[in-house]
N, C-alpha and C positions, 0 to 999 in steps of 0.2 A: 504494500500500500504506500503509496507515495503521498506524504504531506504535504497541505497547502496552510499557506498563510493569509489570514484577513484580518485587516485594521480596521475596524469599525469606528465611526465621532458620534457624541452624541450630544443633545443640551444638554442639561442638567448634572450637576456635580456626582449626583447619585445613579445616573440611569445603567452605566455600565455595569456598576455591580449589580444592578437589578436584573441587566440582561444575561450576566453572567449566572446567576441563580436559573435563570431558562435554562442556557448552556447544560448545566449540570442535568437538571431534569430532561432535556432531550438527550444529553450523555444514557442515563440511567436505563431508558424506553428503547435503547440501541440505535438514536438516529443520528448522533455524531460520536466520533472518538476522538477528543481532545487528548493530545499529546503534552501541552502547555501554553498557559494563559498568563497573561497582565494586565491588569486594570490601572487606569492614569486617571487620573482625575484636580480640578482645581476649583476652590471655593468660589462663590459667588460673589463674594468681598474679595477674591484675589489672592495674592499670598503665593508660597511656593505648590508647584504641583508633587503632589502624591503619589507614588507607586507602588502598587499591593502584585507581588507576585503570588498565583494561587498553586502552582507547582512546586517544590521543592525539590533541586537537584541532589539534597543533601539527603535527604529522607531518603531519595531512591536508593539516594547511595549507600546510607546504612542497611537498609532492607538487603541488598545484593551483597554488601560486606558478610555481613549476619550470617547469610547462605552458605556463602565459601568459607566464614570461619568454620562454622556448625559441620561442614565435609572435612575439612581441614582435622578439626578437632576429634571427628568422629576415626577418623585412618590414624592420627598421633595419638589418642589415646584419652583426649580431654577437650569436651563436647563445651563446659560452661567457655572455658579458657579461648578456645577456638572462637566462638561465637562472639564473645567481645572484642577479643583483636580484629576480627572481621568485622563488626560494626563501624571501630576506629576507622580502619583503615578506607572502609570503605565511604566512610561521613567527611575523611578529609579528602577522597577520589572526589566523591559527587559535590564538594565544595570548588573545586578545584576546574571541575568540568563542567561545558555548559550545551545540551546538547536541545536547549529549546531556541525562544524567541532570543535574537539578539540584542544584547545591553545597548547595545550603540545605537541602535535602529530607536530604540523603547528612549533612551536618553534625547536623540535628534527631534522625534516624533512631538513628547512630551514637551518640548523645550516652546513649540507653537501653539501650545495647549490655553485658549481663553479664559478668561470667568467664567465658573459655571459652566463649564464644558467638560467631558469625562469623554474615554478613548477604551477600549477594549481592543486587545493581542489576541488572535489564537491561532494555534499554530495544530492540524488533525485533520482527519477527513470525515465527509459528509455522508455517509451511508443512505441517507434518505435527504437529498438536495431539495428538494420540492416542501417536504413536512419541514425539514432545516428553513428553509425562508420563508417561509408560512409561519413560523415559530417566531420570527425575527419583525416582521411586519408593523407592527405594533407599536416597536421602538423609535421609528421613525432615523432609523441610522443613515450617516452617511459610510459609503465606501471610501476611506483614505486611501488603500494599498492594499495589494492582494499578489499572490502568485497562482491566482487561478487562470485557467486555460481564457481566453479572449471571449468565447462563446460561455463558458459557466462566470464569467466577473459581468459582462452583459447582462446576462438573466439576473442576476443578483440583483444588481444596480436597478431596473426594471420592477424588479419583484419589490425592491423596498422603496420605492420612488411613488408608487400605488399609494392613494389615499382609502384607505378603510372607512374612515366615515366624513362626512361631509360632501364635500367636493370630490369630483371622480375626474382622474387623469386620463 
């Protein structure tokens, strides 16, 4: 499966994380598999912008550490012993490594980030495209940037461009 990336803008200080809470719940139902996300966001009185990573490279890292100590430990002879040093090791790997959204992209991005404006990263594929932007509709997003194909960032753009109520496009 080949990941794609989409930057989403949104108004409000809050709305990212609001749509990011969809995310998850369309995660859950199997119609996207997020790989890693970022939320940006800047108050409405201004101030510095905000950045909530909801991934953890580090955690992953322990988790994988944990595994190969626990094999490690289980062929040497000592399973507690094993399993911690593979935690360590592996919390300062996944510290160290960064295999999602890039910092510099999320720093550049953020740096043009308004009052009252908030930005959602995600970086996965879309299992079900169609219910994925049917999910998304609502929030009224803009597409910043994307690596999707010309014809799937199209639709997207289209799909969210759609007024829901009121006025019809």
């Amino acid at each position: 499966m080949a990941l794609k990336m989409v930057i989403l803008g949104f108004d409000g200080e809050n709305t990212a994380a609001g749509v990011w809470e969809s995310i998850e719940d369309q995660q859950k139902l199997g119609v996207v598999e997020i790989e890693d996300a970022v939320i940006a966001y800047r108050a409405a009185e201004g101030g510095a912008a905000k950045v909530h990573q909801t991934h953890s490279t580090t955690a992953r890292g322990v988790k994988r550490g944990a595994g190969v100590g626990l094999l490690a430990g289980l062929l040497l002879g000592g399973p507690i012993g094993g399993v911690i040093a593979g935690a360590t090791v592996g919390a300062i790997a996944g510290s160290l490594q960064n295999h999602g959204i890039d910092d510099v992209l999320v720093e550049n991005t953020v740096r043009g980030l308004g009052p009252d404006k908030s930005t959602l990263f995600l970086l996965g594929e879309a299992v079900d495209e169609e219910k994925l932007r049917a999910s998304l509709k609502p929030y009224k997003a803009r597409v910043l940037q994307t690596t999707l194909s010309e014809e799937q960032e199209e639709k997207l753009r289209k799909a969210l461009a759609k007024e829901e109520f009121g006025t019809s496009g």
